[in-house]
C-alpha positions in Angstrom: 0.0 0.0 0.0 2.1 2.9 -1.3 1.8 6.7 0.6 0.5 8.2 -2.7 -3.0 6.3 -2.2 -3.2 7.4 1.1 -2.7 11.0 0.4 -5.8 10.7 -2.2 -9.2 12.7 -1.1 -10.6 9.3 -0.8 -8.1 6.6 -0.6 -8.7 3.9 -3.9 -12.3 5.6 -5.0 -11.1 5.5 -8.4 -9.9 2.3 -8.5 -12.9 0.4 -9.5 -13.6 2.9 -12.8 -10.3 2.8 -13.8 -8.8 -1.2 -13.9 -10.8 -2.4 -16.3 -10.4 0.6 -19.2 -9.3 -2.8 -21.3 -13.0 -3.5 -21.4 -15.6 -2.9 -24.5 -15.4 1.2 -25.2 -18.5 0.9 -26.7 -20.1 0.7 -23.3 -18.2 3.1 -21.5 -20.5 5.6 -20.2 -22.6 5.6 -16.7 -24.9 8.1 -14.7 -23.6 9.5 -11.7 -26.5 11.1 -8.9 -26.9 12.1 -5.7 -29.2 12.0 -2.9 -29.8 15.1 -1.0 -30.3 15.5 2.4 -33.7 16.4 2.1 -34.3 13.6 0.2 -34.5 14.4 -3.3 -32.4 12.3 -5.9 -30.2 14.2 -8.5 -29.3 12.2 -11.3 -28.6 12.4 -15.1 -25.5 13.2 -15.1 -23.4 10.9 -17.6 -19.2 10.5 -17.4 -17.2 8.0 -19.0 -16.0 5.0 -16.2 -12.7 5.9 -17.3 -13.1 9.8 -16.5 -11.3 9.2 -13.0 -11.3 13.1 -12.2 -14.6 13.9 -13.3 -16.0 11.1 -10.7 -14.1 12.7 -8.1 -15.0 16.0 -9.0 -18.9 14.8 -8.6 -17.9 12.9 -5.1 -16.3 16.4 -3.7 -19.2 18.3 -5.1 -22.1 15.9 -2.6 -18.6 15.8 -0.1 -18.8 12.1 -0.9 -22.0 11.3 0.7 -24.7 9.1 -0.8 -23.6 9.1 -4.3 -24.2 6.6 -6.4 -23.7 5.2 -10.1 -25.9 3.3 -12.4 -24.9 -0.4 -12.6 -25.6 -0.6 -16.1 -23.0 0.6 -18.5 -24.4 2.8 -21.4 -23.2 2.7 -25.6 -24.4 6.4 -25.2 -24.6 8.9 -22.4 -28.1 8.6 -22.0 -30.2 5.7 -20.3 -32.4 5.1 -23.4 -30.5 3.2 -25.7 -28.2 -0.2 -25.6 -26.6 -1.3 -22.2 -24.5 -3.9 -20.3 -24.8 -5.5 -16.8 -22.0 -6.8 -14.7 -23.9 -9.7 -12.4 -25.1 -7.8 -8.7 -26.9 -8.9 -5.5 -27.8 -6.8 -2.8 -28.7 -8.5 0.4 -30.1 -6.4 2.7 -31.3 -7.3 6.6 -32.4 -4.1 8.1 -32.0 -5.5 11.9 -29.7 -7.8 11.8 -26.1 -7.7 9.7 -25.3 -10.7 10.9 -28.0 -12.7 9.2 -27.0 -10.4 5.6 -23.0 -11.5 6.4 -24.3 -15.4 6.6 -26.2 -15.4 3.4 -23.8 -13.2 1.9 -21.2 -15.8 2.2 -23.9 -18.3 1.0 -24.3 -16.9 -2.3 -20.5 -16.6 -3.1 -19.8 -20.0 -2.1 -23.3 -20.8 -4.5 -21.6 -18.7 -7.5 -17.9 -20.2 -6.7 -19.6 -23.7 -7.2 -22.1 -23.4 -10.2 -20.6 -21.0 -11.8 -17.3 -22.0 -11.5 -16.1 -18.2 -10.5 -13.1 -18.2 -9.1 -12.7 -16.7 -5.3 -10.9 -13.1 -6.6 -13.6 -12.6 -9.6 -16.0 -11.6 -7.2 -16.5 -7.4 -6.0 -18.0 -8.1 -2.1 -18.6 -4.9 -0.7 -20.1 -3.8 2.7 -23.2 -0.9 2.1 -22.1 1.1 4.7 -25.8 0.4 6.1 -27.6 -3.2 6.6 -26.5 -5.6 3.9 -23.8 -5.9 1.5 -23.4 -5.8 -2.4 -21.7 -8.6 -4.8 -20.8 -7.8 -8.1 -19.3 -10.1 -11.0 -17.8 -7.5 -13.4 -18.8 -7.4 -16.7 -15.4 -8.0 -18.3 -15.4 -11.4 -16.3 -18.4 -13.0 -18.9 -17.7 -10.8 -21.7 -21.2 -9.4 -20.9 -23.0 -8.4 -24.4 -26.5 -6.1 -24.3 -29.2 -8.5 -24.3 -33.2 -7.8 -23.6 -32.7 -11.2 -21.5 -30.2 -9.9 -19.1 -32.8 -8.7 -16.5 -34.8 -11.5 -17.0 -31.8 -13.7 -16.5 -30.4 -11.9 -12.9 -34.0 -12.3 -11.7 -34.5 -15.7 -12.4 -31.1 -16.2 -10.5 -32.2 -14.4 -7.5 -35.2 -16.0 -7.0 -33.1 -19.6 -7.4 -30.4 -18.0 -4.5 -33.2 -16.9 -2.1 -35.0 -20.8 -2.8 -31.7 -21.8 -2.1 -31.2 -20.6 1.0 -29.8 -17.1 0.6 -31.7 -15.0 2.9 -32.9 -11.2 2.7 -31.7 -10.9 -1.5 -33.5 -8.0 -3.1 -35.0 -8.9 -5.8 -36.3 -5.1 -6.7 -32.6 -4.1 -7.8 -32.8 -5.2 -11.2 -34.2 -2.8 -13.4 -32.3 -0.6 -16.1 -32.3 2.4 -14.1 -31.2 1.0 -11.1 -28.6 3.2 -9.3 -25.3 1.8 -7.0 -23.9 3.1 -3.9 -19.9 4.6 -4.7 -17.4 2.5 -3.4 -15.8 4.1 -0.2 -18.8 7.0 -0.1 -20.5 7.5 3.2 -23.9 6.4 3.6 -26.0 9.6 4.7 -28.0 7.5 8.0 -25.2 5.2 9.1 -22.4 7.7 9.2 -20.4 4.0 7.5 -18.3 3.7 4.2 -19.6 1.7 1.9 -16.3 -0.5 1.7 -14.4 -3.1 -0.2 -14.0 -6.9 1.2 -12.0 -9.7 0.0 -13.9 -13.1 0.3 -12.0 -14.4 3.9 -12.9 -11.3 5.0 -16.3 -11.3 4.2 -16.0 -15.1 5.7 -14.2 -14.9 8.7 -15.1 -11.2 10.3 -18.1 -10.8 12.3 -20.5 -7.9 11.5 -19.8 -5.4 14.4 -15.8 -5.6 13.0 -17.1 -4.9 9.5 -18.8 -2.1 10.8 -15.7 -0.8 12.8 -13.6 -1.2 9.6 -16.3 1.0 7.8 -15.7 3.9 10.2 -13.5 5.2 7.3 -12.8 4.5 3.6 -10.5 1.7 2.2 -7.7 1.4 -0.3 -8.4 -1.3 -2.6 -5.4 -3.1 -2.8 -7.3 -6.2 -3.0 -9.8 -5.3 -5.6 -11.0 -8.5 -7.5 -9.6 -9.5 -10.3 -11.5 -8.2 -13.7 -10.4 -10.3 -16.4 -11.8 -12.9 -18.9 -12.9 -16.6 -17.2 -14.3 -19.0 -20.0 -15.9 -20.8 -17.7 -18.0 -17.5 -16.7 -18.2 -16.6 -20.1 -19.6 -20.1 -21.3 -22.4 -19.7 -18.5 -23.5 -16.6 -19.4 -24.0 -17.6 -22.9 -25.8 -20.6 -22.0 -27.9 -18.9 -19.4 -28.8 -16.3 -22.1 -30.0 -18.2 -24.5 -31.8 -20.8 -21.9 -34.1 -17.4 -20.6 -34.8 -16.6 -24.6 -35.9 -19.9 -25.4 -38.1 -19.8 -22.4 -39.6 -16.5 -23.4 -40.5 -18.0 -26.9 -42.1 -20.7 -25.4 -44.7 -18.5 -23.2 -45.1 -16.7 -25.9 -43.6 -12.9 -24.1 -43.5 -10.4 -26.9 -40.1 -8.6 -27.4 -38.8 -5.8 -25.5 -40.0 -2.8 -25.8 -42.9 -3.7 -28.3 -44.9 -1.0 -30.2 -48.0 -0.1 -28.8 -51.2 -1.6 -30.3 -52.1 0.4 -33.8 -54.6 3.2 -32.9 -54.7 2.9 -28.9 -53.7 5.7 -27.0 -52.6 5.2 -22.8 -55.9 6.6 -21.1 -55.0 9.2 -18.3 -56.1 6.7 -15.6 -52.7 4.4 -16.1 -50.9 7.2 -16.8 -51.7 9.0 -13.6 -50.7 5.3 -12.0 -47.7 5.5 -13.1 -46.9 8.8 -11.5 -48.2 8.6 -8.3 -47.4 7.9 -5.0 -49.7 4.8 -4.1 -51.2 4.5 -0.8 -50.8 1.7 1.6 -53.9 -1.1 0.6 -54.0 0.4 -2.8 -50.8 -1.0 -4.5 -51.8 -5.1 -4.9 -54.7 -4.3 -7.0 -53.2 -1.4 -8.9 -50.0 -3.2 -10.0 -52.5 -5.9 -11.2 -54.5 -3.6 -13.5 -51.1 -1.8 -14.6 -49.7 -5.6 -15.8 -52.9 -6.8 -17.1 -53.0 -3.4 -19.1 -49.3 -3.0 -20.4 -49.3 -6.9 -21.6 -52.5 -5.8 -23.4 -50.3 -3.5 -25.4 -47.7 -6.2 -26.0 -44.7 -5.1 -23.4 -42.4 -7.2 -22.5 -42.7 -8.6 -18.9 -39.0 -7.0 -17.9 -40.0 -3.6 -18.7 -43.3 -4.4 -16.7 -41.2 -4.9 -14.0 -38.5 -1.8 -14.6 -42.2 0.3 -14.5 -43.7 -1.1 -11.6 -40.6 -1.1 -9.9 -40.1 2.5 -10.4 -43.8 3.6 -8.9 -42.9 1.0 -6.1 -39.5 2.4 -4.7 -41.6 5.8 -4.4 -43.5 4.0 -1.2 -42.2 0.2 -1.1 -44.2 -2.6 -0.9 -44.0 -5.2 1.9 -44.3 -8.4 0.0 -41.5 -7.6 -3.1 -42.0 -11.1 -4.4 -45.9 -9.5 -5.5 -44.4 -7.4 -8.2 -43.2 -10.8 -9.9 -46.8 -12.3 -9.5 -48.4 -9.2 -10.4 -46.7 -9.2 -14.0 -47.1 -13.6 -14.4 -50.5 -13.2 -13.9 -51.1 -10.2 -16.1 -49.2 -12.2 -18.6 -51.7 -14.8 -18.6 -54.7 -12.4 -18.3 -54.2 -9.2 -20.5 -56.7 -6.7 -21.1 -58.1 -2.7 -20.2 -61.0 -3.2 -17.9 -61.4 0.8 -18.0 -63.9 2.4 -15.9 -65.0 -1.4 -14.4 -61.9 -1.5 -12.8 -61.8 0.5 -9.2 -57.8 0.9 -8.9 -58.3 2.6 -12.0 -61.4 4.6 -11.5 -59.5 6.0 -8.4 -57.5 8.2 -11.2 -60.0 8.6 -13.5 -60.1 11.9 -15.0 -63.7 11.5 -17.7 -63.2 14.9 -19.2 -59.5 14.2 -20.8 -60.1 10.6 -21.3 -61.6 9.3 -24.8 -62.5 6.1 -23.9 -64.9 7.8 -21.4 -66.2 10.0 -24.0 -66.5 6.6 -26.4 -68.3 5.3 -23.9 -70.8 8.1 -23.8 -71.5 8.0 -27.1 -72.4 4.8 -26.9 -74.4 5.3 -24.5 -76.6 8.0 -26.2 -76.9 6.6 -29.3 -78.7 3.8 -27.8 
């Protein structure tokens, strides 16, 4: 550990952005944001991963607290068009670190075994709050932009919590989906979010984690980004298993045009700007999935939409989301003004198929 990093603002913050500039240019951009203390997210700004001043520029301008990155890695600098994923979990267990530690260590020794990763591919990082983040870099599977991706990381977090790995959020994968800075401070714990190696992770309890959060970390250690067939052979695989899978249940392709003629009533779109209520979200997230696979959209960005109305007031049962968008799968449709999630937005005078409906109504 030579002086020079320790000098740094942030000992080894750019560490991470910079080691793998070997990787695919054509996916080198991300968004940095911010959350302010009065809650309020900034975000769109867009830097190359490479751009090692410019990210610690942004840290120093939030004084390194709460800043975050998008996990996905753009071909532009804007969130709309192609992306990659590096393979992430976040287990989170609000009152008890210990427990998240445990099943932490459960889902690398899962990936070490059927994946074949070896120990030092793998980015295990403590939040800085209640759970901890791992992270196989993209570089690692030579990850390629695919519309199965999300599809793919869900399916394997729903096999690691089956499995035994407690506490895994299943809400983090979405496009969109921002990730705490390595070595920022989280804004309610006071804690860095820090880099562990795997014996680390395995053999130190939570309270000493915590005490070796108290300040950032260099990264000496930092896990090893570079090409494992074995990884890369997986992902391929797993890939094209998720596609065949979505040809069999017949899921239309991502982002789908709309049906010919059919305009989004003001009912769904109000839905899918508000803050629901407590009691009101089951139903409404129904009537959102039955209505969006009506239009033929793909059940991931069913999930990237509903997950975005959800983090605004989350939901207690996360695994609904999923059962929300399977059953709207299987029963698509726009039950309109029946329908009393949606008549809760209803808004007759701006919405034609109200004033359809009137006419109807008249002319009989």
């Amino acid at each position: 550990m030579g002086q020079d990093r320790h000098d740094a603002p942030y000992p080894g913050i750019e560490n991470k952005m910079t080691v793998t500039q070997s990787q695919n240019k054509a996916y080198n951009w991300i968004e940095l944001a911010a959350l302010l203390p009065n809650g309020k997210m900034v975000r769109g700004h867009y830097i190359r991963r490479d751009d090692s001043a410019g990210i610690a520029a942004r840290r120093r301008c939030f004084l390194n607290t709460d800043v975050f990155s998008s996990i996905a890695r753009y071909a532009a600098p804007n969130n709309g068009g192609p992306f990659i994923l590096p393979l992430h979990f976040d287990i989170d267990c609000p009152d008890d670190l210990e427990t998240a530690r445990r099943s932490t260590i459960t889902l690398c020794e899962m990936l070490m075994d059927r994946i074949r990763l070896p120990q030092d591919c793998l980015d295990i990082d403590f939040s800085g709050c209640k759970g901890f983040h791992v992270v196989v870099d993209c570089e690692v599977f030579r990850a390629f932009a695919s519309p199965q991706t999300l599809g793919l990381y869900r399916r394997m977090a729903r096999r690691a919590r089956d499995a035994g790995v407690l506490h895994i959020d299943q809400s983090v994968y979405t496009r969109k989906r921002l990730w705490r800075l390595v070595n920022s401070r989280h804004g309610k714990s006071g804690l860095f979010k820090i880099p562990l190696i795997y014996e680390e992770l395995r053999d130190i309890s939570a309270e000493g984690i915590k005490l070796l959060a108290a300040h950032p970390r260099p990264e000496d250690s930092l896990a090893r980004h570079q090409e494992c067939e074995e990884a890369v052979q997986w992902y391929r695989q797993a890939i094209a298993a998720v596609a065949r899978l979505e040809r069999h249940s017949g899921h239309a392709t991502r982002n789908a045009k709309f049906r010919r003629g059919w305009r989004v009533p003001p009912c769904i779109k109000a839905m899918e700007k508000a803050v629901l209520p407590d009691g009101a979200r089951h139903q409404t997230y129904l009537s959102l999935a039955r209505f969006w696979r009506w239009l033929g959209m793909h059940p991931d960005e069913m999930h990237e939409r509903i997950s975005a109305i959800d983090s605004r007031n989350l939901i207690r049962d996360p695994d609904y989301i999923e059962r929300a968008i399977k059953w709207g799968c299987e029963h698509p449709g726009f039950p309109g003004c029946n329908d009393e999630s949606l008549r809760r937005y209803c808004r007759p005078e701006k919405c034609f198929y109200a004033k359809l409906k009137r006419s109807q109504n008249t002319d009989r």
